[in-house]
TORZA-791151 format. One record per residue (C-alpha): x, y, z. Coordinates in pm, whole numbers. Example, Ala and Ser with C-alpha at 12.3 -4.5 7.8 and 13.67 -1.06 7.14 Angstrom:
+--------+--------+--------+
!      X !      Y !      Z !
+--------+--------+--------+
!   1230 !   -450 !    780 !
!   1367 !   -106 !    714 !
+--------+--------+--------+
//
This chain:
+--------+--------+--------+
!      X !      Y !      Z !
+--------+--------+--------+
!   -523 !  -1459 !    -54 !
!   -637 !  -1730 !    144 !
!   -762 !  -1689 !    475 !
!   -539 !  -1766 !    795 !
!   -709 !  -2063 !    996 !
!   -703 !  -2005 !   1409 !
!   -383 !  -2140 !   1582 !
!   -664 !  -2319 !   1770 !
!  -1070 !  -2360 !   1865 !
!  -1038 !  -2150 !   2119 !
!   -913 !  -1747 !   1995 !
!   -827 !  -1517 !   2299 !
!  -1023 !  -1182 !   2338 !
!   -790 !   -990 !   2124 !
!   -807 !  -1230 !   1852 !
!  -1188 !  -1267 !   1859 !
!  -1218 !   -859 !   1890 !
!  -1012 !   -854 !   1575 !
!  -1043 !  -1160 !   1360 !
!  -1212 !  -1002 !   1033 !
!   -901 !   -784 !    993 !
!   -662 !  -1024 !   1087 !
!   -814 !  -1246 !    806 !
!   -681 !   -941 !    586 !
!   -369 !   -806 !    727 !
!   -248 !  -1175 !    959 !
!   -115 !  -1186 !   1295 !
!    201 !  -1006 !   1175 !
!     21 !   -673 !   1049 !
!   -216 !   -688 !   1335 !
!    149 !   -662 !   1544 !
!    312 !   -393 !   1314 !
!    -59 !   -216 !   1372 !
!    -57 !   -244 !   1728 !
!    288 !    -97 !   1760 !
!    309 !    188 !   1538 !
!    183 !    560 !   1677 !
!     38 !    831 !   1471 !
!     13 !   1208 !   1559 !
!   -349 !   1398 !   1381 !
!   -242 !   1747 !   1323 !
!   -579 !   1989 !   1304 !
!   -920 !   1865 !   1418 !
!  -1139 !   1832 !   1146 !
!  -1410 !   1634 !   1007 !
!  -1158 !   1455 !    761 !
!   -902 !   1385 !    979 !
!  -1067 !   1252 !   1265 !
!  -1288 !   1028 !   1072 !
!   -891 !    943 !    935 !
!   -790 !    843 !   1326 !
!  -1110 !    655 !   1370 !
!  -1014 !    432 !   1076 !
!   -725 !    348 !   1272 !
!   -811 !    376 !   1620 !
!  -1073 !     93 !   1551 !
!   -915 !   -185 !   1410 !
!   -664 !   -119 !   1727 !
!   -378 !    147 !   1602 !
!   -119 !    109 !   1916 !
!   -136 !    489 !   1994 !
!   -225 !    822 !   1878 !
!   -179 !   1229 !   1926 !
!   -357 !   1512 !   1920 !
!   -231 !   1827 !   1810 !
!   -416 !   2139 !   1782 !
!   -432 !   2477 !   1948 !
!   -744 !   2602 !   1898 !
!  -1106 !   2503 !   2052 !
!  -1437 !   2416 !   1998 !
!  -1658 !   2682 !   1862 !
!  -2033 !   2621 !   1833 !
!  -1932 !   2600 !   1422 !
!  -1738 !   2307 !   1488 !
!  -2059 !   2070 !   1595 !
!  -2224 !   2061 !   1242 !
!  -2001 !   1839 !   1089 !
!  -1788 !   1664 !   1322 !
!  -1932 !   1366 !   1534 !
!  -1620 !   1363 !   1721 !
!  -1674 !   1726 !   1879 !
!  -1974 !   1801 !   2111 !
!  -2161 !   2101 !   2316 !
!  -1975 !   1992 !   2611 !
!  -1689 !   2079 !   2487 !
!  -1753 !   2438 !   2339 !
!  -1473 !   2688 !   2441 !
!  -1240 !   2405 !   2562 !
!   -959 !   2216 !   2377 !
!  -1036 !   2083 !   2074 !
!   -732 !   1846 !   2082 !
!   -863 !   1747 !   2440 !
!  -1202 !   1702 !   2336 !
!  -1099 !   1547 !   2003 !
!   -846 !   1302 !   2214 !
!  -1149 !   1176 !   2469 !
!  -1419 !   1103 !   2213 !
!  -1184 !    898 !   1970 !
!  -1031 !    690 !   2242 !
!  -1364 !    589 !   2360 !
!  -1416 !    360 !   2018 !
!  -1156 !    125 !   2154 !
!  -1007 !    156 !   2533 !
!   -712 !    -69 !   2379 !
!   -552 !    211 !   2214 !
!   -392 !    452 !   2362 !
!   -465 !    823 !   2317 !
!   -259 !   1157 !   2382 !
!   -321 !   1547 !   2283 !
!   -125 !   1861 !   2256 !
!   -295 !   2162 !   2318 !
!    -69 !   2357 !   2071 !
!   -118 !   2426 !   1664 !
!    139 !   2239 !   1411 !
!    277 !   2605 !   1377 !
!    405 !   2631 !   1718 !
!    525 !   2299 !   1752 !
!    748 !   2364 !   1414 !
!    904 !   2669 !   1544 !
!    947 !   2554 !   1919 !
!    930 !   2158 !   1944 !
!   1078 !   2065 !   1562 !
!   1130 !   1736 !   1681 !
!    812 !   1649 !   1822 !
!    684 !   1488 !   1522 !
!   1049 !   1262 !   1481 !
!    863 !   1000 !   1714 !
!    579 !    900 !   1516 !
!    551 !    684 !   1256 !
!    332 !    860 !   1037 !
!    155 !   1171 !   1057 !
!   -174 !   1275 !    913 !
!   -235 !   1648 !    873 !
!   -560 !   1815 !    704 !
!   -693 !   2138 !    551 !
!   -385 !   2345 !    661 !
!   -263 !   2677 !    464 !
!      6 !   2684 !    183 !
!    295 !   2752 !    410 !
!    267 !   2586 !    701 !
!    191 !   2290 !    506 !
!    538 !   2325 !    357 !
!    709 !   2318 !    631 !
!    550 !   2039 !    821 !
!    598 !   1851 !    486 !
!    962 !   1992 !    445 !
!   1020 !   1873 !    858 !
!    889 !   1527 !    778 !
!   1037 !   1489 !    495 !
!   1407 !   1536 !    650 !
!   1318 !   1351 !    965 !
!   1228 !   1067 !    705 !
!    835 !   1066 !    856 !
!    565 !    967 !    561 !
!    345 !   1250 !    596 !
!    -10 !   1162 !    489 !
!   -235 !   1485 !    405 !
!   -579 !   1498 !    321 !
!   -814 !   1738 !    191 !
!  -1210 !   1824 !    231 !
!  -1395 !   2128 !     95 !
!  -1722 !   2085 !     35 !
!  -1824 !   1803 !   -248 !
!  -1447 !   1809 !   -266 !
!  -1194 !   1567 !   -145 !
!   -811 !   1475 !   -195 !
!   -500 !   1274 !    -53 !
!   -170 !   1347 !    -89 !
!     80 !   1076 !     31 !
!    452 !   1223 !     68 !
!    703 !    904 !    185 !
!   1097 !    909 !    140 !
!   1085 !    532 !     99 !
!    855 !    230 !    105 !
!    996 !   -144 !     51 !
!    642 !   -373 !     28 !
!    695 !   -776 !    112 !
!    331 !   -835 !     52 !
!    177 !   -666 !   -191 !
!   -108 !   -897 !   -244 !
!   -189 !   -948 !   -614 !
!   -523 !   -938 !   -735 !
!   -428 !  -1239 !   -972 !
!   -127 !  -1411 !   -850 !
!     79 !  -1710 !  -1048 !
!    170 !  -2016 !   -823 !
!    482 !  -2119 !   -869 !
!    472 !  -2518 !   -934 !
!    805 !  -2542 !  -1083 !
!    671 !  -2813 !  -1429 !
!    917 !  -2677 !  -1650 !
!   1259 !  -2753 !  -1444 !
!   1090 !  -2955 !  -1150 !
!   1348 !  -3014 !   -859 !
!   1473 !  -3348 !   -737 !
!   1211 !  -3435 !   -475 !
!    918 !  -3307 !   -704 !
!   1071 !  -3483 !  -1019 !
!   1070 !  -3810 !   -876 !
!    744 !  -3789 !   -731 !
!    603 !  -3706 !  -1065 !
!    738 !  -4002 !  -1237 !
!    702 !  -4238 !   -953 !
!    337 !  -4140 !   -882 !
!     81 !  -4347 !  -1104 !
!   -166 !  -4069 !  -1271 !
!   -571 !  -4141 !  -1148 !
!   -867 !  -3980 !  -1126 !
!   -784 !  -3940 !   -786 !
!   -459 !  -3759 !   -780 !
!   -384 !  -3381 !   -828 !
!   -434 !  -3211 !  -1148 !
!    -48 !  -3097 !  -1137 !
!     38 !  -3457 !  -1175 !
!   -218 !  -3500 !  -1481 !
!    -47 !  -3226 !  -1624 !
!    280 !  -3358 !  -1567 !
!    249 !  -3667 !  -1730 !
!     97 !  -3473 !  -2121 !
!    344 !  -3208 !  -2055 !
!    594 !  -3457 !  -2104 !
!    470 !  -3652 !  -2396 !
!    389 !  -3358 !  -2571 !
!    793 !  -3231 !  -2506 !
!    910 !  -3577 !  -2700 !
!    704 !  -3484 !  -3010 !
!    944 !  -3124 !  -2998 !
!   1239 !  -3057 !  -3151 !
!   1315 !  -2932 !  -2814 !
!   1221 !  -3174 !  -2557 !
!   1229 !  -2945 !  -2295 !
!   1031 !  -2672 !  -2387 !
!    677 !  -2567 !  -2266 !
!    399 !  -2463 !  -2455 !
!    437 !  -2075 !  -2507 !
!    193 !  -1941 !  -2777 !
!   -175 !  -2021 !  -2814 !
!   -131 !  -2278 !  -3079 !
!     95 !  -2497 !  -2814 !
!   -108 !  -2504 !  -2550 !
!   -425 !  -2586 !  -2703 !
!   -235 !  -2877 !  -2868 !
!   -124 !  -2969 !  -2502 !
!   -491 !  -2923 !  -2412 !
!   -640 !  -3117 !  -2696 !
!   -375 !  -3391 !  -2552 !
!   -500 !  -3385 !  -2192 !
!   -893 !  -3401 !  -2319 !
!   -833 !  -3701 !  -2563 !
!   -738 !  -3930 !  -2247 !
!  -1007 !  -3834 !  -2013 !
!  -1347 !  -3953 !  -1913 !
!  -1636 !  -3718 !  -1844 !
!  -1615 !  -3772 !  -1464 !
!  -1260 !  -3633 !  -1416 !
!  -1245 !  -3353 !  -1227 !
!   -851 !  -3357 !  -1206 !
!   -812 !  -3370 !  -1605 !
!  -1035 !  -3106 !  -1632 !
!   -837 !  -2894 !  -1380 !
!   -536 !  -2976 !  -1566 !
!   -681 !  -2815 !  -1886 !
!   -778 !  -2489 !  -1723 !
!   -436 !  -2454 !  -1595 !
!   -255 !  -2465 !  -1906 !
!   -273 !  -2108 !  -1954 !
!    -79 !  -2021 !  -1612 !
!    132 !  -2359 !  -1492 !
!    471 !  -2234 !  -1642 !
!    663 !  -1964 !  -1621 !
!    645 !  -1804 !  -1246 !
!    998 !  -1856 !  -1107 !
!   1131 !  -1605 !  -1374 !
!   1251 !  -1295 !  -1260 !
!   1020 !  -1016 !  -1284 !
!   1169 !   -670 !  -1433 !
!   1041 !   -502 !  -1082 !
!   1255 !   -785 !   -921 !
!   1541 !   -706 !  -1182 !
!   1517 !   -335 !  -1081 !
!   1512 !   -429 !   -713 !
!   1833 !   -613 !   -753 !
!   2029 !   -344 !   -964 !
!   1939 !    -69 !   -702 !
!   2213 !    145 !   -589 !
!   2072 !     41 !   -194 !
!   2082 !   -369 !   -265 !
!   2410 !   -287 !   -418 !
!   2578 !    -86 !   -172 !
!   2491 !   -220 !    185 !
!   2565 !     -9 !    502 !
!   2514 !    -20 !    875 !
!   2168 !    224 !    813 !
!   2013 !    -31 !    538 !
!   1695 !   -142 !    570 !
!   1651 !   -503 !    663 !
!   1462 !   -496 !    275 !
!   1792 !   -438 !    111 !
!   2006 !   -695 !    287 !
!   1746 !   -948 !    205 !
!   1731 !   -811 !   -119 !
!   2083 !   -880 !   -150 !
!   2081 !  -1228 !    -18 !
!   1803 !  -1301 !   -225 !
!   1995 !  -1190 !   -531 !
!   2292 !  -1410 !   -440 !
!   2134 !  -1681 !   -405 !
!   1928 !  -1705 !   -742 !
!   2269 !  -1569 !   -899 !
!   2480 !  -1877 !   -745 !
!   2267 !  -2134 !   -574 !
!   1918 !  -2147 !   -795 !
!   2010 !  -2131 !  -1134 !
!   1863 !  -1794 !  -1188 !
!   1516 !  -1865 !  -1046 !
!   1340 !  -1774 !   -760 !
!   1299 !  -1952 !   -404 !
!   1033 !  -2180 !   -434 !
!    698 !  -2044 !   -259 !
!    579 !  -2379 !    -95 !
!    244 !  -2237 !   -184 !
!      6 !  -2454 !   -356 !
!   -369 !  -2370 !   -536 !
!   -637 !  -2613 !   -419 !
!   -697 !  -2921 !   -637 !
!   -956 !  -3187 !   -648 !
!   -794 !  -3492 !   -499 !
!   -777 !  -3760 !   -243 !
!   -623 !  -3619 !     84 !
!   -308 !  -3839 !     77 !
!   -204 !  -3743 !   -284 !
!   -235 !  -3380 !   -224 !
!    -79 !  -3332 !    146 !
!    191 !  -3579 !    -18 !
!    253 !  -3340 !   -266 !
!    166 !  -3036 !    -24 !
!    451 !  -3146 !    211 !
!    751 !  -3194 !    -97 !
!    675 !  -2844 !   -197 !
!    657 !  -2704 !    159 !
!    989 !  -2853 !    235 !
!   1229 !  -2739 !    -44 !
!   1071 !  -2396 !    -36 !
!   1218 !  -2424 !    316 !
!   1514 !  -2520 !    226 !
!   1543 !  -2238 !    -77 !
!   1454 !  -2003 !    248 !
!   1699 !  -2147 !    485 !
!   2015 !  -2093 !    178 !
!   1885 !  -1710 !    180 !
!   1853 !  -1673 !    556 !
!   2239 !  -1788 !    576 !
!   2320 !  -1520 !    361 !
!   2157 !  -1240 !    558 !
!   2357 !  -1339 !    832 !
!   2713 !  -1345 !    633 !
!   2574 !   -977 !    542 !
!   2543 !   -910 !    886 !
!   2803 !  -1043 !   1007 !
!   3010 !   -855 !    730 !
!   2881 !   -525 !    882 !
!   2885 !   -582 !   1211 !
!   2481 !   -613 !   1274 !
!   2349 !   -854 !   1560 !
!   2255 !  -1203 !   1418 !
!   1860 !  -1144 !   1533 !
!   1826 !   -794 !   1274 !
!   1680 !  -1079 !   1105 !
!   1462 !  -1356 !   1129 !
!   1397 !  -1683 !    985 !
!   1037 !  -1639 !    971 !
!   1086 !  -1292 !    792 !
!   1331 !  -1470 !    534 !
!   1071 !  -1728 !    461 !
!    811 !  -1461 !    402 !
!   1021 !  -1256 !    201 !
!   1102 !  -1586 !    -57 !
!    761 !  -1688 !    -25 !
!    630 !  -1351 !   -148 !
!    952 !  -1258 !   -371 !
!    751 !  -1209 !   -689 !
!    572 !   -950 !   -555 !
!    846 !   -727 !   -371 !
!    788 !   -382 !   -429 !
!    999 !    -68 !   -358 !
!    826 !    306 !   -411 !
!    989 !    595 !   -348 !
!    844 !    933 !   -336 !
!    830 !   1282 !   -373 !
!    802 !   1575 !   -175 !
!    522 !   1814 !   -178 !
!    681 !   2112 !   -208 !
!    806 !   1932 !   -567 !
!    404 !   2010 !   -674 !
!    499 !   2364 !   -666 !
!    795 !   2394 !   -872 !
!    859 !   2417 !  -1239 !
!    952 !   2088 !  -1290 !
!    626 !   1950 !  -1121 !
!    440 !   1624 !  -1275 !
!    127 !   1811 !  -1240 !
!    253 !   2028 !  -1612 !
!    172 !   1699 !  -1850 !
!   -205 !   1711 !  -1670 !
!   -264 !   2063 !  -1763 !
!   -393 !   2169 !  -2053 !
!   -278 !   2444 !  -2299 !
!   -463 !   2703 !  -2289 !
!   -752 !   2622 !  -1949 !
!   -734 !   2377 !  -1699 !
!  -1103 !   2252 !  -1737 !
!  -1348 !   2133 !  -1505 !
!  -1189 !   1799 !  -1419 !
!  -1066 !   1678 !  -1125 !
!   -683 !   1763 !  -1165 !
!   -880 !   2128 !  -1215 !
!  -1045 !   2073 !   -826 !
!   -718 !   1933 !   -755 !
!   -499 !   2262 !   -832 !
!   -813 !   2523 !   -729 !
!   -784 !   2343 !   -414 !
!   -359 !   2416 !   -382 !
!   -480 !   2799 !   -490 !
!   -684 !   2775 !   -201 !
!   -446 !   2694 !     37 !
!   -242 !   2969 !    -89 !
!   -502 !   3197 !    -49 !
!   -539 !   3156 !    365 !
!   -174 !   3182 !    374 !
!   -169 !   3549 !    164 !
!   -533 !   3664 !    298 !
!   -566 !   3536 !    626 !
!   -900 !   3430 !    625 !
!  -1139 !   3180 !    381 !
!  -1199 !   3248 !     19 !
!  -1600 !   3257 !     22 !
!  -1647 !   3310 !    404 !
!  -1771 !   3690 !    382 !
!  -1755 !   3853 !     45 !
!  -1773 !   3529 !   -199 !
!  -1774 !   3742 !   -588 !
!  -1460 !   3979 !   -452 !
!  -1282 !   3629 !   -300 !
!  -1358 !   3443 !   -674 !
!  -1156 !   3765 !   -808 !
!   -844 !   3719 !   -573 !
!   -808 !   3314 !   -595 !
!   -810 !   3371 !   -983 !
!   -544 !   3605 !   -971 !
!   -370 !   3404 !   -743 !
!   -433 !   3046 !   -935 !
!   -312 !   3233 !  -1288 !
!     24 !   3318 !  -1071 !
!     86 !   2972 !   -953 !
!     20 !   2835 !  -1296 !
!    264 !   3095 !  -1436 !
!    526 !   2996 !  -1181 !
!    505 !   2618 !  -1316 !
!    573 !   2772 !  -1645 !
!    266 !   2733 !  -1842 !
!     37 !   2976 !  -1949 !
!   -293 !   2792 !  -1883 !
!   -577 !   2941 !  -1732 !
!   -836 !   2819 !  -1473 !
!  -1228 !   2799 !  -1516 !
!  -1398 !   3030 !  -1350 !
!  -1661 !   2829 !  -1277 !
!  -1411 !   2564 !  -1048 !
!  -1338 !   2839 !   -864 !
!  -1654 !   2979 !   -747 !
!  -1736 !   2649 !   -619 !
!  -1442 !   2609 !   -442 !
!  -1568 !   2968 !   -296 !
!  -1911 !   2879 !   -224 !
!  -1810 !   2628 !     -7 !
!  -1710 !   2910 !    252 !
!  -1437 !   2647 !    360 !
!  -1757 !   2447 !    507 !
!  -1684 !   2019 !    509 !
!  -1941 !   1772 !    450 !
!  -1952 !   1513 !    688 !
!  -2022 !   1251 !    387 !
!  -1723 !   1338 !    205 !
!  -1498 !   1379 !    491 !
!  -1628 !   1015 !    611 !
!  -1547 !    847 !    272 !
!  -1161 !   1076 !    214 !
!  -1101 !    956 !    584 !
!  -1210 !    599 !    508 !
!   -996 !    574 !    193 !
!   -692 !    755 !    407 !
!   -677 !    535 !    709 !
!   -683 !    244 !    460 !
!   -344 !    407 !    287 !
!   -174 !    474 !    678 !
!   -261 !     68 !    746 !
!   -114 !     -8 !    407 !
!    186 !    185 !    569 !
!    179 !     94 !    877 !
!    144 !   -337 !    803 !
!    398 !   -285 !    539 !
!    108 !   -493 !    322 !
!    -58 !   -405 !      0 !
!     65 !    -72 !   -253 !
!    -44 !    269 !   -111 !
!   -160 !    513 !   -316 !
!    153 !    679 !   -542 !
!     79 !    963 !   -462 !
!   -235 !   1209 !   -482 !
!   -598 !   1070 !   -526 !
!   -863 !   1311 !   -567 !
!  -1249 !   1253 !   -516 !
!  -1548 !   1428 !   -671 !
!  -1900 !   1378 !   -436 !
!  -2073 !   1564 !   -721 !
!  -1979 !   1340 !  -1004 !
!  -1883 !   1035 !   -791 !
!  -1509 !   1059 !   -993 !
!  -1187 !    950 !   -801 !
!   -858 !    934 !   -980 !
!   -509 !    848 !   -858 !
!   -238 !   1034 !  -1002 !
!    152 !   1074 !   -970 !
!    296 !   1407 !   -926 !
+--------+--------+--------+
//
């Protein structure tokens, strides 16, 4: 993706303070960033080095929650504790330190732990717009994700034990205008050109000097008269070289333009058709069935669908968006502008059909906006919906996690760390205290027994190795500040993801390995 240019020479403070990002995420996401709040539930080394990922590139507010305070323990591996602070809040103390990366952003605490706030103040949490929680026990775990879950809160919850580290994204629903592609098509429209780009093409005298879409153009077309067809394009490898072969007969050595024009024979034709993710998008029970509650994503959706259905011919709003080419100035901001205007115009027939939705039930005209229309068309290749699961679905029987596991021991892999890590968790919920923290051979003994049950409640008979389990135990529950920096890193990247409604997060659990420097993303 191309990098935004400055609205002018002169940025204001804010702009200048956050331009890098900006360059990343535009203006927009910097907004979306700046507005959204986030609550931390438990002070630890992972999850504040989560909030100051966000609390950096200017997060609009966070809170604090946790009940207990500093003990002298804390200090080894968390910058964002200090002496000071020993026997006082650690939400407090927590809440100070982080806020003091960036005075823009504005910082709360709750001296209370995520237990007492789920029994006394449910809906505390309804407020935020995300919440990241870290290295809690089994079952309060599952009812802060349970809580979420209903209040329709994504719930982002990371883990870090020793060399260890995981995160496990829980969402109800994410709809994703840009994803940002790693490779993306333009769409130049060659094989059914519109009016105004038709009649430039024929009316525009092919030079050295003009773009290479042009150059294209003109073989494209000679090589369609020598088809039964004439107004086919090249599909298979034989065609286009023999378009190719065309374009290189007719050029000198000093074209730049021709030679642009054979490079982009392999990716010129083909982008305004539907993609099946598009196709699924448009057959969705939500795009079908609009309501008063819909997402804004759906009644665009909608609108979007009507109009390739009625208006388009079955192909997508035009872009506007066009690759650079070597050419004079004229030619290409000639060409620049005919683009730019009829993917306007594609944008303004879909932004008149959000409002008849709206209109239809009974939503105020400004739900949407013209400049979120013409994003949406401009980006509607790329539209993504994910919906997830939630975590207490890991537990059960019919948990995604079964396929991973093999018959007859889970071995040392990191879907293994991944599920001694879960047995963990279980284990400070039934023993009250850290597997490894006193008596580390009799603690290996219980969080086998109690790994072999969990596996046996998921309905397989696989066994653990022995050997991921004492080094979950030897850990003593201890973090390393190294991991928790790099599982924090990668998590405050997924809650921006989030947050900007840019990019695809994570779907759903990504686990990290310090020892073996292994990361995989899986879906359970």
């Amino acid at each position: 993706m191309s990098s935004p240019a400055p609205k002018s020479p002169e940025l204001s403070d804010k702009s200048k303070k956050y331009d890098r990002q900006i360059r990343l995420w535009g203006e927009h996401g910097q907004t979306l960033l700046e507005a959204a709040t986030i609550c931390l539930v438990n002070v630890t080394a992972v999850g504040c080095e989560t909030a100051k990922g966000l609390v950096l590139p200017g997060i609009g507010g966070f809170t604090v929650a946790d009940g207990s305070t500093v003990k002298e323990e804390d200090l080894g591996n968390n910058f964002f504790l200090d002496a000071s602070y020993i026997g006082k809040s650690k939400a407090l103390a927590c809440k100070q330190l982080l806020q003091e990366l960036n005075p823009d952003v504005n910082g709360d605490y709750v001296d209370e732990s995520v237990d007492y706030l789920l029994e006394n103040r449910p809906n505390f949490f309804d407020s935020f717009d995300l919440v990241i929680a870290s290295n809690l026990n089994e079952k309060t775990l599952l009812l802060l994700s349970k809580r979420l879950w209903d209040s329709n809160v994504p719930l982002l919850y990371c883990r870090s034990l020793g060399m260890m580290g995981t995160i496990r994204l829980q969402i109800r629903e994410h709809c994703i205008v840009e994803a940002h592609p790693d490779n993306p098509q333009f769409d130049l429209r060659l094989d059914h050109p519109f009016e105004a780009l038709r009649g430039h093409l024929e009316n525009t005298e092919v030079t050295s000097k003009v773009p290479w879409l042009l150059v294209l153009h003109k073989y494209l077309r000679l090589w369609q008269k020598e088809q039964t067809d004439g107004h086919k394009t090249p599909k298979n490898y034989k065609e286009k070289n023999q378009l190719r072969e065309a374009i290189r007969k007719e050029m000198n050595a000093d074209e730049e333009n021709y030679e642009e024009a054979i490079k982009a024979v392999n990716t010129a034709f083909g982008a305004a058709t539907v993609p099946a993710s598009l196709k699924a998008i448009f057959e969705d029970e939500a795009c079908e069935l609009l309501t008063k509650k819909s997402n804004v994503f759906w009644i665009m959706a909608k609108a979007l669908k009507s109009f390739l259905t009625h208006d388009n011919n079955g192909h997508l709003p035009l872009p506007g968006v066009l690759p650079d080419m070597t050419a004079n100035t004229d030619s290409y901001i000639a060409l620049q502008n005919i683009y730019r205007q009829q993917a306007l115009q594609d944008a303004d027939q879909v932004y008149h059909k959000c409002q008849d939705y709206l209109k239809q039930l009974s939503l105020p005209p400004d739900t949407i906006d013209e400049r979120s229309v013409r994003s949406f068309c401009r980006e509607a290749a790329g539209l993504t919906v994910m919906r997830g699961t939630r975590i207490a679905e890991d537990y059960e029987r019919n948990s995604r996690l079964l396929p991973l596991v093999e018959e007859n021991e889970v071995q040392d892999n990191l879907t293994a760390y991944n599920f001694a890590l879960r047995a963990y968790e279980r284990f400070l919920s039934e023993c009250g205290h850290i597997p490894g923290e006193c008596t580390a051979e009799q603690d290996i003994g219980r969080l086998k027994t109690i790994a072999s049950k969990m596996l046996s409640d998921l309905g397989t008979h696989a066994t653990i190795s022995d050997d991921v389990l004492h080094e979950i135990c030897r850990y003593g529950g201890a973090e390393l500040h190294a991991v928790s920096a790099f599982i924090g890193g990668c998590a405050a990247q997924e809650v921006i993801k989030i947050v900007t409604k840019q990019y695809k997060p994570i779907d759903n659990t990504f686990i990290y390995n310090a020892v073996s420097t292994e990361s995989v993303t899986l879906k359970l």
